[in-house]
Legacy VTK file of the C-alpha trace (Angstrom):
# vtk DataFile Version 3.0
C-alpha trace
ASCII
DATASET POLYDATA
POINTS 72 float
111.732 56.596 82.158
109.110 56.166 84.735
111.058 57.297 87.540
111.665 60.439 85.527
107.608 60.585 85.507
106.923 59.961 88.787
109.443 62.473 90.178
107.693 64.869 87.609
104.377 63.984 89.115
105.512 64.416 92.398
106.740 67.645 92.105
103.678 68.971 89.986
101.939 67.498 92.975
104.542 69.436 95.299
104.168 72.713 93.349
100.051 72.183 93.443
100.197 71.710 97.330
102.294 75.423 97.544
100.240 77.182 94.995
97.375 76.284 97.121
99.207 77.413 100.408
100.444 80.683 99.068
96.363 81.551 98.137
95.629 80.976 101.334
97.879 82.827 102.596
96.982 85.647 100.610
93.735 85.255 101.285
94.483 85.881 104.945
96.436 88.620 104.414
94.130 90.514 102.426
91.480 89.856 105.334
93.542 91.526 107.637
94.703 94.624 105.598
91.128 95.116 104.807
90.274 94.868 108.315
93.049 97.156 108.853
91.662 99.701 106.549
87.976 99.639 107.714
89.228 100.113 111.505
91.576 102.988 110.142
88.435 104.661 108.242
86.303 104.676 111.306
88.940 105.914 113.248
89.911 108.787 110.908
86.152 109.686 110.718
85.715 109.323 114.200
88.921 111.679 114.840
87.534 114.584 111.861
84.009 114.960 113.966
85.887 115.064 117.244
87.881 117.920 115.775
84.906 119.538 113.758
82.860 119.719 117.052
86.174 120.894 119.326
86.789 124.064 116.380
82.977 124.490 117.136
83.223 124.693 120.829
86.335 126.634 120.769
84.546 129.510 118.498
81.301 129.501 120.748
83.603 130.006 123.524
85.943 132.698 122.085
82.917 134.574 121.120
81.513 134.545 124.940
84.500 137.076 125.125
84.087 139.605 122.711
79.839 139.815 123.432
78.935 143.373 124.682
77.046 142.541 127.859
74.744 145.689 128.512
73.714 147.358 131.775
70.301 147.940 132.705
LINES 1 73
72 0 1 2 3 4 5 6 7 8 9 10 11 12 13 14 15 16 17 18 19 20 21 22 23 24 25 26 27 28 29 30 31 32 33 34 35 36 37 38 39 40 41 42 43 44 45 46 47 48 49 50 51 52 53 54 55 56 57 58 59 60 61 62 63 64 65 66 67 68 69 70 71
């Protein structure tokens, strides 16, 4: 009977021990995924502006073109 309890104690104490690892562990992981995600946000906002500003360009430029430049 007690060796029945201990062995039941030591695995609680076993399955205690990997809960505990497996949070951390999760814990990590969700650090680095929401790392992940912030890096990916600045990026993509980073990347939209670049692209605004390079439509922008590209129409100032296109227009140059097409401007009726008058003689005097």
């Amino acid at each position: 009977m007690i060796d029945a309890s201990e062995e039941l104690v030591n695995d609680l104490y076993t399955m205690v021990d990997h809960q505990t690892y497996m949070r951390q562990r999760e814990q990590s992981h969700r650090e680095t995924i929401d790392s992940t995600n912030r890096r990916l946000l600045l990026w993509t906002i980073a990347e939209a502006l670049l692209l605004v500003s390079m439509a922008m360009w590209q129409v100032s430029y296109i227009r140059q073109f097409f401007e009726v430049k008058r003689m005097m």
